[in-house]
N, CA, C, O and CB atoms as a CASP TS submission, in Angstrom:
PFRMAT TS
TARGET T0000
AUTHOR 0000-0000-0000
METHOD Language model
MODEL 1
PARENT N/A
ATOM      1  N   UNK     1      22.885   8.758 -25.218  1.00  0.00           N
ATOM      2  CA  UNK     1      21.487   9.019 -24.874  1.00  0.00           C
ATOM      3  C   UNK     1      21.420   9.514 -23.423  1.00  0.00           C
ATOM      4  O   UNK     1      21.838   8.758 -22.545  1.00  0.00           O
ATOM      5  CB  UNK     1      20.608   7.730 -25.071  1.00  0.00           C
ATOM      6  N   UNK     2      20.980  10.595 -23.129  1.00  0.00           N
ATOM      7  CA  UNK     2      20.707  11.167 -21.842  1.00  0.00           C
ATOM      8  C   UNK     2      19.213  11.158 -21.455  1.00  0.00           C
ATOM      9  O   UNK     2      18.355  11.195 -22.337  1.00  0.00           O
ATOM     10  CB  UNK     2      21.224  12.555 -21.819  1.00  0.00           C
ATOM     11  N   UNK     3      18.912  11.114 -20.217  1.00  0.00           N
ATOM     12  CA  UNK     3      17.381  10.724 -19.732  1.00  0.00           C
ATOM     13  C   UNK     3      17.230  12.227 -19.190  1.00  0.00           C
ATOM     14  O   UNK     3      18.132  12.827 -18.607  1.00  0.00           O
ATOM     15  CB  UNK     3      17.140   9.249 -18.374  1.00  0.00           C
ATOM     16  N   UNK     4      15.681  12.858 -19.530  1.00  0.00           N
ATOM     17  CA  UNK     4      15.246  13.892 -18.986  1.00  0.00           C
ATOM     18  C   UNK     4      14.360  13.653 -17.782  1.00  0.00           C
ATOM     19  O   UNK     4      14.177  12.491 -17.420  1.00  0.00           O
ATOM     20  CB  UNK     4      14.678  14.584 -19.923  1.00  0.00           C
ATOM     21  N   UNK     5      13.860  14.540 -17.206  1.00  0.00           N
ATOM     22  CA  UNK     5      13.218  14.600 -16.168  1.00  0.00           C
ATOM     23  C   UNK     5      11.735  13.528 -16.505  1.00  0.00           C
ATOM     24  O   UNK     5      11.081  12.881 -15.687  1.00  0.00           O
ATOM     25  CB  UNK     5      13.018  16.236 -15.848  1.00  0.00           C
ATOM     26  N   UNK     6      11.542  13.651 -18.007  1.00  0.00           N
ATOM     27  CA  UNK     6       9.834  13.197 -18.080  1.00  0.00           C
ATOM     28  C   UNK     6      10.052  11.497 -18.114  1.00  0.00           C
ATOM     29  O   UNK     6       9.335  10.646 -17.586  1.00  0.00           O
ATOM     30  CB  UNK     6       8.809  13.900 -19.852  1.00  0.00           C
ATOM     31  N   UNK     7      11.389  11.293 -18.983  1.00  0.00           N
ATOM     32  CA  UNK     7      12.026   9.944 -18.706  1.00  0.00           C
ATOM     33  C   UNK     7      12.296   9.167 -17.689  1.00  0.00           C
ATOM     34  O   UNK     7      12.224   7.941 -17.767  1.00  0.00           O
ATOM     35  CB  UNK     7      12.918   9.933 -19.023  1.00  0.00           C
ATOM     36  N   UNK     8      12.579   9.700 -16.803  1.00  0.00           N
ATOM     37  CA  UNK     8      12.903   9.130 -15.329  1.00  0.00           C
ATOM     38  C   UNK     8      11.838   9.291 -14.621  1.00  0.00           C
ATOM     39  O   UNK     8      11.956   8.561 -13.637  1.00  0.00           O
ATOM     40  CB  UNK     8      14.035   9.767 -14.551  1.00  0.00           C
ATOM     41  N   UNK     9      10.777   9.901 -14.587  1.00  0.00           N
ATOM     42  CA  UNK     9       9.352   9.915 -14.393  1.00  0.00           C
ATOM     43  C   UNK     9       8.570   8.691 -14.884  1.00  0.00           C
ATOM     44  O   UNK     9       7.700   8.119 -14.227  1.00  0.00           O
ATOM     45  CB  UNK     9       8.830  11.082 -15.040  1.00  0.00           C
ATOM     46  N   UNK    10       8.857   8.454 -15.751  1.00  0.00           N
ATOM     47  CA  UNK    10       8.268   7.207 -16.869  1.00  0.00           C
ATOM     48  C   UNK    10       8.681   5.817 -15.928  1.00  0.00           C
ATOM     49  O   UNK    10       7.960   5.044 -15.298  1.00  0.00           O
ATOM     50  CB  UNK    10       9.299   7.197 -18.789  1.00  0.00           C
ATOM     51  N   UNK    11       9.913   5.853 -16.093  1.00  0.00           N
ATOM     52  CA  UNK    11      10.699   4.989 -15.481  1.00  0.00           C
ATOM     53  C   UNK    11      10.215   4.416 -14.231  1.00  0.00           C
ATOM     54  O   UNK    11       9.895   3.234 -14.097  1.00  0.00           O
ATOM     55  CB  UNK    11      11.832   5.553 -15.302  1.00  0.00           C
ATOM     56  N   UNK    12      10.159   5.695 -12.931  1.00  0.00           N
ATOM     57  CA  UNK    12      10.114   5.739 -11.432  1.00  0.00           C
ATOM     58  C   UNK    12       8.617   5.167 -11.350  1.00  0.00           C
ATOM     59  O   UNK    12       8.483   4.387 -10.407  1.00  0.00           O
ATOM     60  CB  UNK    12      10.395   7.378 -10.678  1.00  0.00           C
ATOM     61  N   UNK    13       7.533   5.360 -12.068  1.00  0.00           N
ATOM     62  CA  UNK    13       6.626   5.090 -12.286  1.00  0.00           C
ATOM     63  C   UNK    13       5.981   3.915 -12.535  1.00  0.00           C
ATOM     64  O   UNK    13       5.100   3.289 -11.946  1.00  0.00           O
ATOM     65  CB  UNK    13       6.571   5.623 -12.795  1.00  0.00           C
ATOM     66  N   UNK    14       6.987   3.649 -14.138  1.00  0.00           N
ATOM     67  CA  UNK    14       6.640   2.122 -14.502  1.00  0.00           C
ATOM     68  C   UNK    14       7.475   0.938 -13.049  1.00  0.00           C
ATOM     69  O   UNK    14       6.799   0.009 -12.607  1.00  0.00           O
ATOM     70  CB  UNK    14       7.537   1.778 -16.476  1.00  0.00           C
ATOM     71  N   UNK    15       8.480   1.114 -12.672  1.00  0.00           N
ATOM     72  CA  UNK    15       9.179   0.445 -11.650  1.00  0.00           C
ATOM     73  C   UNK    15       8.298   0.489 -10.236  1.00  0.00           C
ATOM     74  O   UNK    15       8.439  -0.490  -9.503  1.00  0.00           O
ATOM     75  CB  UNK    15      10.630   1.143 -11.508  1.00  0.00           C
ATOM     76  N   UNK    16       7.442   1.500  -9.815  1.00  0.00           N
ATOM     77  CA  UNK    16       6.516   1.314  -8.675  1.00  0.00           C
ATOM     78  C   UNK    16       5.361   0.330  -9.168  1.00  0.00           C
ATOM     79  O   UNK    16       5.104  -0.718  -8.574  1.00  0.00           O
ATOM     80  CB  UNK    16       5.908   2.774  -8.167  1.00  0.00           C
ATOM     81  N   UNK    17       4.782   0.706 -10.153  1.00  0.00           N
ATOM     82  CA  UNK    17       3.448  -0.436 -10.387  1.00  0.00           C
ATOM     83  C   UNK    17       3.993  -1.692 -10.561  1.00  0.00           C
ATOM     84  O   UNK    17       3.275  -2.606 -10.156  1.00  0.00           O
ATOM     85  CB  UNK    17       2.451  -0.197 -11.765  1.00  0.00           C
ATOM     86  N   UNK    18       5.467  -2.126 -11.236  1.00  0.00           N
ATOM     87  CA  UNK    18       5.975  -3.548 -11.582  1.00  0.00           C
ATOM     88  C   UNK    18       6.236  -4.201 -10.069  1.00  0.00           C
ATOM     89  O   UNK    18       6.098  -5.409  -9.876  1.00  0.00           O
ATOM     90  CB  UNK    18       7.509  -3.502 -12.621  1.00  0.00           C
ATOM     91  N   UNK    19       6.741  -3.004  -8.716  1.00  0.00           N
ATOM     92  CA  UNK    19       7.238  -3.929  -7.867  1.00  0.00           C
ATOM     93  C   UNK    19       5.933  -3.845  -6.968  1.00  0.00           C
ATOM     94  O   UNK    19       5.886  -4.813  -6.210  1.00  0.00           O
ATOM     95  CB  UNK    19       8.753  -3.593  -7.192  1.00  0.00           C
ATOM     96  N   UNK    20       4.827  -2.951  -6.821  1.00  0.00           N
ATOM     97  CA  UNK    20       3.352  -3.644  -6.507  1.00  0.00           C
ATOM     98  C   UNK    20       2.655  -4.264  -6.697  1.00  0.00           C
ATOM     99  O   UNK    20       1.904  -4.646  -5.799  1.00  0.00           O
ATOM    100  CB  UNK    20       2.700  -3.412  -6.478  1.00  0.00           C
ATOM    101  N   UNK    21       2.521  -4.758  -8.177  1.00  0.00           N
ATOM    102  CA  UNK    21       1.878  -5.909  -8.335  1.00  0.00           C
ATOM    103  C   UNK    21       2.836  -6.869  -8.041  1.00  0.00           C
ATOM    104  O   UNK    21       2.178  -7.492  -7.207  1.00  0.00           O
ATOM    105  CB  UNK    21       1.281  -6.065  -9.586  1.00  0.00           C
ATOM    106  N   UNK    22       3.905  -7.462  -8.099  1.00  0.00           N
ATOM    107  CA  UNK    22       5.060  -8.175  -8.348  1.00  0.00           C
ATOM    108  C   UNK    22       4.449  -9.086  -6.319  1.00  0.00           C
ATOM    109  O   UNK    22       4.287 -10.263  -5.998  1.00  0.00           O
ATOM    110  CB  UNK    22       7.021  -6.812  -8.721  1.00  0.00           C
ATOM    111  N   UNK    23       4.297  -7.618  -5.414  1.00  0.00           N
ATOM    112  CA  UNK    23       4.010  -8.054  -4.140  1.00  0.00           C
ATOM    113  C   UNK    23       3.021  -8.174  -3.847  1.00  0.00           C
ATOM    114  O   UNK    23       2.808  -8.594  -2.710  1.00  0.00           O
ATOM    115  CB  UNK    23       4.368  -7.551  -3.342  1.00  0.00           C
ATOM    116  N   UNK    24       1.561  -7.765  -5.012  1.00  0.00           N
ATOM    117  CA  UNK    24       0.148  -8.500  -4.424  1.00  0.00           C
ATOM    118  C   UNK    24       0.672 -10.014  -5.316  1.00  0.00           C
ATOM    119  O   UNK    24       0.271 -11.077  -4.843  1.00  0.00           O
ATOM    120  CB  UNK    24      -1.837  -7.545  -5.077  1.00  0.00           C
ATOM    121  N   UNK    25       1.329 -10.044  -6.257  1.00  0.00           N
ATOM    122  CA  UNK    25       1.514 -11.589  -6.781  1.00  0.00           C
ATOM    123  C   UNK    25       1.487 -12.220  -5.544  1.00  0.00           C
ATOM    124  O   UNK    25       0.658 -12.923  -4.965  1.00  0.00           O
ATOM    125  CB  UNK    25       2.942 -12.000  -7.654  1.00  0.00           C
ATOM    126  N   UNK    26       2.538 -11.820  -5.292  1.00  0.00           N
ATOM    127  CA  UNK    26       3.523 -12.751  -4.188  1.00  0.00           C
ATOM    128  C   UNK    26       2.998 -13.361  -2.823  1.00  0.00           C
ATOM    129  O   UNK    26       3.119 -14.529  -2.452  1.00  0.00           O
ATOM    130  CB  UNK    26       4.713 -11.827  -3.662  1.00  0.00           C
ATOM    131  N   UNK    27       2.119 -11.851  -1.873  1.00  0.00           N
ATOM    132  CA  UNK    27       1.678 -12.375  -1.255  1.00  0.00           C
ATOM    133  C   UNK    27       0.460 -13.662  -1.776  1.00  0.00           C
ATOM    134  O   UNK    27       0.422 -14.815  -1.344  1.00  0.00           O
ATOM    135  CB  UNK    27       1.464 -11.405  -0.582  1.00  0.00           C
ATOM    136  N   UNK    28      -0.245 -13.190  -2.566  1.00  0.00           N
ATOM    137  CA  UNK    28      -1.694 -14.238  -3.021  1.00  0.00           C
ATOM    138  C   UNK    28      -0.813 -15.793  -3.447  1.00  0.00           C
ATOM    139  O   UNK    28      -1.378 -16.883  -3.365  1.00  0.00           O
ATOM    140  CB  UNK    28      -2.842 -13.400  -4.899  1.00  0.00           C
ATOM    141  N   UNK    29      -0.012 -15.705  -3.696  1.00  0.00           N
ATOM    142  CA  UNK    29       0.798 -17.009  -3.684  1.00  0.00           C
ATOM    143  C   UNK    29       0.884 -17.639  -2.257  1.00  0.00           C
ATOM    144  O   UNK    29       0.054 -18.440  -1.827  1.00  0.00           O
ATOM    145  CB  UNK    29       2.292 -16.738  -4.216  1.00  0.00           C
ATOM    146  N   UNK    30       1.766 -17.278  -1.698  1.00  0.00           N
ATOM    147  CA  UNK    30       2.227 -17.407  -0.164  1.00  0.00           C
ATOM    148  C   UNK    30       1.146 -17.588   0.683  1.00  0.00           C
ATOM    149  O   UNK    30       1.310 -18.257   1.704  1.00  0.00           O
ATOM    150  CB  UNK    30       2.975 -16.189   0.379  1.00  0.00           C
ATOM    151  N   UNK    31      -0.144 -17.005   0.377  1.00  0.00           N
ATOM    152  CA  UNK    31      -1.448 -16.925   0.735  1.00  0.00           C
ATOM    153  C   UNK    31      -2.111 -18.699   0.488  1.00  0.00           C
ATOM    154  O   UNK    31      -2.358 -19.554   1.339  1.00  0.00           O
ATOM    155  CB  UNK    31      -2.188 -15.595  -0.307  1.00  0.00           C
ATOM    156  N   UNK    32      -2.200 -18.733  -0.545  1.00  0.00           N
ATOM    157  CA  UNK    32      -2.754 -19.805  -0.876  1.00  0.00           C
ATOM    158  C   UNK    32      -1.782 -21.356  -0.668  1.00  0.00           C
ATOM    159  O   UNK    32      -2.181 -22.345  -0.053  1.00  0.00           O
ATOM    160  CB  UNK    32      -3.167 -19.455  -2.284  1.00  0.00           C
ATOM    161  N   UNK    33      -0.336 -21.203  -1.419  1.00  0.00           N
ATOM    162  CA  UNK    33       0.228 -22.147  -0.884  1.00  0.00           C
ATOM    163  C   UNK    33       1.299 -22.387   0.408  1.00  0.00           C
ATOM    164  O   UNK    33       1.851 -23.487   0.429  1.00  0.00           O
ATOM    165  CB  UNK    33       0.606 -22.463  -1.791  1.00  0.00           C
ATOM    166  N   UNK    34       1.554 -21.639   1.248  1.00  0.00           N
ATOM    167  CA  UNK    34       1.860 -21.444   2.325  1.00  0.00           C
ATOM    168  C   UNK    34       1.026 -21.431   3.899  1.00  0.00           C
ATOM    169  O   UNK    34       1.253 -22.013   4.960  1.00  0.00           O
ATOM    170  CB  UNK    34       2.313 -20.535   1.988  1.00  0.00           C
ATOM    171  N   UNK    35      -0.016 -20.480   3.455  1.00  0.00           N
ATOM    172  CA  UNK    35      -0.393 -20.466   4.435  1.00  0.00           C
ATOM    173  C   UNK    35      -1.826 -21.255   4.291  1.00  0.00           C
ATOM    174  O   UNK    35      -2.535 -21.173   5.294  1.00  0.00           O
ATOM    175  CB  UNK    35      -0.281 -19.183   4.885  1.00  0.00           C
ATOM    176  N   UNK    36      -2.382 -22.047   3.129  1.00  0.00           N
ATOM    177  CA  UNK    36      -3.492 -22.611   3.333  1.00  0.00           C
ATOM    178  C   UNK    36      -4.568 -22.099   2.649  1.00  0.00           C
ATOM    179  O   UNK    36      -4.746 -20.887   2.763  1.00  0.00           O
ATOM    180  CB  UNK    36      -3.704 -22.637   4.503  1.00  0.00           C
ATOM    181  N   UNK    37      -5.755 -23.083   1.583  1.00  0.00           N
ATOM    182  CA  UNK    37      -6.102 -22.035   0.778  1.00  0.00           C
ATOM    183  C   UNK    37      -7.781 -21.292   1.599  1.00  0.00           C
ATOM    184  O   UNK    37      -8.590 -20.744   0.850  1.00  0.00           O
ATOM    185  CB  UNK    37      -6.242 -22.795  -0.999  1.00  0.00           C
ATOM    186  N   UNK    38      -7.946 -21.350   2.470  1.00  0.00           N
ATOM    187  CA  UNK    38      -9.149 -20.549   3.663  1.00  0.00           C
ATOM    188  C   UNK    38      -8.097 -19.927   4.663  1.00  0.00           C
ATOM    189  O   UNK    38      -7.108 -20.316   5.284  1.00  0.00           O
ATOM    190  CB  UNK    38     -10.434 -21.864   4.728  1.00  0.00           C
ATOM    191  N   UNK    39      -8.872 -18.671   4.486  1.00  0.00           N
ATOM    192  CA  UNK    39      -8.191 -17.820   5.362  1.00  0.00           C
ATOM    193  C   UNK    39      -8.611 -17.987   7.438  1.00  0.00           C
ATOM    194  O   UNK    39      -9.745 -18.044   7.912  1.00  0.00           O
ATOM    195  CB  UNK    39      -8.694 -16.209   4.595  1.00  0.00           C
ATOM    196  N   UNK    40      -7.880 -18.006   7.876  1.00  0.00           N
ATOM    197  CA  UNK    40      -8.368 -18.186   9.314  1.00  0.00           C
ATOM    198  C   UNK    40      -9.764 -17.537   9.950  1.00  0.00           C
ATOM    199  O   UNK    40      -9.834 -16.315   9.813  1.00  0.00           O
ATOM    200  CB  UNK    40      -7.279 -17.651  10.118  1.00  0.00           C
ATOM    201  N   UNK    41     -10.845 -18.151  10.602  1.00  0.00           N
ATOM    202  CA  UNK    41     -11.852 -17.732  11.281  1.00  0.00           C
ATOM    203  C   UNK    41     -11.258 -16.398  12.101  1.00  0.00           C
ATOM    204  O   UNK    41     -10.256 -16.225  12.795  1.00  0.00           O
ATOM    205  CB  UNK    41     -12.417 -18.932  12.151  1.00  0.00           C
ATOM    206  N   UNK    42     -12.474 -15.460  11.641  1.00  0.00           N
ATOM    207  CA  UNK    42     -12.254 -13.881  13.257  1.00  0.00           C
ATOM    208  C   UNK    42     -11.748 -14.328  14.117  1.00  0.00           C
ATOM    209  O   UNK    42     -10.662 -13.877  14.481  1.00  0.00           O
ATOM    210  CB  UNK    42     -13.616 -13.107  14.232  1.00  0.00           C
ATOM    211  N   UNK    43     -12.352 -15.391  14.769  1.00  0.00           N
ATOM    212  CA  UNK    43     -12.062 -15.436  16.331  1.00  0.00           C
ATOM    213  C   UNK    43     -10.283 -16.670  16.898  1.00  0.00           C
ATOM    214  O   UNK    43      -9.669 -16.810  17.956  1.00  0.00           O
ATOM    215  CB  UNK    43     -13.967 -16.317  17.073  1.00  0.00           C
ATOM    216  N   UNK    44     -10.178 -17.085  15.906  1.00  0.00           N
ATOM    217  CA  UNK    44      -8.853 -17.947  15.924  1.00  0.00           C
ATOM    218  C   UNK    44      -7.767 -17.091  16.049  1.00  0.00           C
ATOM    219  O   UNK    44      -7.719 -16.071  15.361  1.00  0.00           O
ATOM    220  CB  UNK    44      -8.615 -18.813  14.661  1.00  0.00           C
ATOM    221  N   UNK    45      -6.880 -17.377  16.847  1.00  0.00           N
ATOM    222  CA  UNK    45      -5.791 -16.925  17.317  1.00  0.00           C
ATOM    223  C   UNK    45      -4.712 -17.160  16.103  1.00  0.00           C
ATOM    224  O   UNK    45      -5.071 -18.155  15.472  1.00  0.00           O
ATOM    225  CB  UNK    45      -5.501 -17.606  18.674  1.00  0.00           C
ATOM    226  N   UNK    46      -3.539 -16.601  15.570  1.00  0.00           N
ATOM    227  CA  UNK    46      -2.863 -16.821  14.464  1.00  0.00           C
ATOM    228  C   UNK    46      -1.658 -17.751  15.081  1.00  0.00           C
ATOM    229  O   UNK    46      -1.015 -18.457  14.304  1.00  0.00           O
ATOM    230  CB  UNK    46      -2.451 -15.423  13.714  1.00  0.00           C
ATOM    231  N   UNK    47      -1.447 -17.747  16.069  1.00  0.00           N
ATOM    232  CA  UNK    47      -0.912 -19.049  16.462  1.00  0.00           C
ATOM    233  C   UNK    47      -1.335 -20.364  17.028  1.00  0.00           C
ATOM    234  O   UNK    47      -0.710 -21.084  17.807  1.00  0.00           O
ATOM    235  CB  UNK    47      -0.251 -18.804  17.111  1.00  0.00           C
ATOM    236  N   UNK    48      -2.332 -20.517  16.575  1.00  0.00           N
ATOM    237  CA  UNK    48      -2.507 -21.869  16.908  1.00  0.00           C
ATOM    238  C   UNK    48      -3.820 -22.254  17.812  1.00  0.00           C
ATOM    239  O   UNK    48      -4.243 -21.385  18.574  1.00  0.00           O
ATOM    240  CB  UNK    48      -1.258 -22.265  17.603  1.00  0.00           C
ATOM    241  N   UNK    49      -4.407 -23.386  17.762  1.00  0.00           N
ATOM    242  CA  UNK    49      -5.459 -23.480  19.240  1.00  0.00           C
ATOM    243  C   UNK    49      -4.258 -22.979  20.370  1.00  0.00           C
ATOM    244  O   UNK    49      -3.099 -22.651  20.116  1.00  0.00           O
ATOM    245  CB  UNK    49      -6.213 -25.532  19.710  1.00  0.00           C
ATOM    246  N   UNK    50      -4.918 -23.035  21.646  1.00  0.00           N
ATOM    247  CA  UNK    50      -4.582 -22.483  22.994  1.00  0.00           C
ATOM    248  C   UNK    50      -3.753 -24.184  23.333  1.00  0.00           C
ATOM    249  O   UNK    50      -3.919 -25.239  22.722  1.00  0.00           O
ATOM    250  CB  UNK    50      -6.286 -21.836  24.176  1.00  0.00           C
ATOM    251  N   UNK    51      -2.759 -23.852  24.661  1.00  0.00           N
ATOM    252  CA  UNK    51      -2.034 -25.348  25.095  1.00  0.00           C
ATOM    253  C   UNK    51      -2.448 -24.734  26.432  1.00  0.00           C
ATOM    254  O   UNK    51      -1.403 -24.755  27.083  1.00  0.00           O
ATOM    255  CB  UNK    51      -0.078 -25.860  24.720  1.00  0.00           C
ATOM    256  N   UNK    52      -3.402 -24.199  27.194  1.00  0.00           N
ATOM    257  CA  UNK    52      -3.408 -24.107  28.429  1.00  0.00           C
ATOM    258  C   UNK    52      -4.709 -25.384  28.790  1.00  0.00           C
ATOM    259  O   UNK    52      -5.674 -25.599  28.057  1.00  0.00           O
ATOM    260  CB  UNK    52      -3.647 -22.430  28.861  1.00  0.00           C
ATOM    261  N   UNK    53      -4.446 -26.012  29.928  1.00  0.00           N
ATOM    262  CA  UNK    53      -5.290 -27.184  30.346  1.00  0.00           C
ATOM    263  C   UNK    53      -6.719 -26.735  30.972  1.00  0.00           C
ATOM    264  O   UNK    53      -7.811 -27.264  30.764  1.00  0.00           O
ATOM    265  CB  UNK    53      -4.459 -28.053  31.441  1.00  0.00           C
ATOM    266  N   UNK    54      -6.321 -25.241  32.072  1.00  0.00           N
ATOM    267  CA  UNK    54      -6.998 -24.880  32.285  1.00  0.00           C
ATOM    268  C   UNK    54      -7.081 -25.477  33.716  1.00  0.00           C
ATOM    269  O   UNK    54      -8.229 -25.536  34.156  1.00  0.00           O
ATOM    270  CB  UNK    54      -7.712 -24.906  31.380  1.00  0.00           C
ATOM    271  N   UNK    55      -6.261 -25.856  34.395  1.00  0.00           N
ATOM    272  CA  UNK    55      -6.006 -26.122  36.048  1.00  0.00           C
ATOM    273  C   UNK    55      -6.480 -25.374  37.042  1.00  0.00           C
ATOM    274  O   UNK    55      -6.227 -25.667  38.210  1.00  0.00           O
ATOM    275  CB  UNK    55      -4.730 -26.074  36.411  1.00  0.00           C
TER
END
Protein backbone atom coordinates (compact mmCIF):
# COMPACT_ATOMS: atom_id res chain seq x y z
CA UNK A 1 0.00 0.00 0.00
CA UNK A 2 1.50 3.34 -0.99
CA UNK A 3 0.13 6.78 0.43
CA UNK A 4 -0.69 9.61 -2.12
CA UNK A 5 -0.47 13.12 -1.69
CA UNK A 6 -4.46 13.38 -0.64
CA UNK A 7 -3.53 10.58 2.01
CA UNK A 8 -0.88 12.24 3.77
CA UNK A 9 -2.99 15.35 3.67
CA UNK A 10 -5.69 13.38 5.54
CA UNK A 11 -3.21 12.21 7.84
CA UNK A 12 -1.11 15.74 8.47
CA UNK A 13 -4.44 17.06 9.16
CA UNK A 14 -6.15 14.53 11.25
CA UNK A 15 -2.63 14.53 13.49
CA UNK A 16 -2.79 18.59 13.87
CA UNK A 17 -6.45 18.69 15.28
CA UNK A 18 -5.59 15.31 17.59
CA UNK A 19 -2.38 17.12 19.01
CA UNK A 20 -4.56 20.58 19.55
CA UNK A 21 -7.11 19.46 21.25
CA UNK A 22 -4.91 16.80 23.07
CA UNK A 23 -3.15 20.54 24.40
CA UNK A 24 -6.40 22.57 25.11
CA UNK A 25 -7.15 19.06 27.14
CA UNK A 26 -4.14 19.35 28.86
CA UNK A 27 -3.75 22.73 29.62
CA UNK A 28 -7.69 22.95 31.14
CA UNK A 29 -6.49 20.08 33.30
CA UNK A 30 -3.28 21.64 34.65
CA UNK A 31 -5.54 24.70 34.85
CA UNK A 32 -7.90 23.44 37.18
CA UNK A 33 -5.87 20.88 39.09
CA UNK A 34 -2.54 22.43 39.29
CA UNK A 35 -2.90 25.65 39.26
CA UNK A 36 -6.26 26.09 41.23
CA UNK A 37 -9.79 26.02 40.13
CA UNK A 38 -10.23 30.44 39.95
CA UNK A 39 -8.11 31.93 37.82
CA UNK A 40 -5.88 34.79 39.44
CA UNK A 41 -7.35 38.50 39.97
CA UNK A 42 -5.99 41.37 37.01
CA UNK A 43 -4.15 43.01 39.43
CA UNK A 44 -2.20 39.96 41.35
CA UNK A 45 1.17 39.41 40.53
CA UNK A 46 1.74 35.57 39.24
CA UNK A 47 4.21 35.13 41.79
CA UNK A 48 2.88 35.57 44.74
CA UNK A 49 1.79 38.58 47.29
CA UNK A 50 4.89 41.08 47.46
CA UNK A 51 7.81 40.15 50.58
CA UNK A 52 8.92 43.80 50.60
CA UNK A 53 8.24 45.40 54.29
CA UNK A 54 8.37 48.57 52.90
CA UNK A 55 11.29 50.31 55.17
Amino acid sequence: MSLNGIDMLVIFTWGTLVTFELSWVCDALIGKFVMGKHPSPEGASAQGPSTERGE
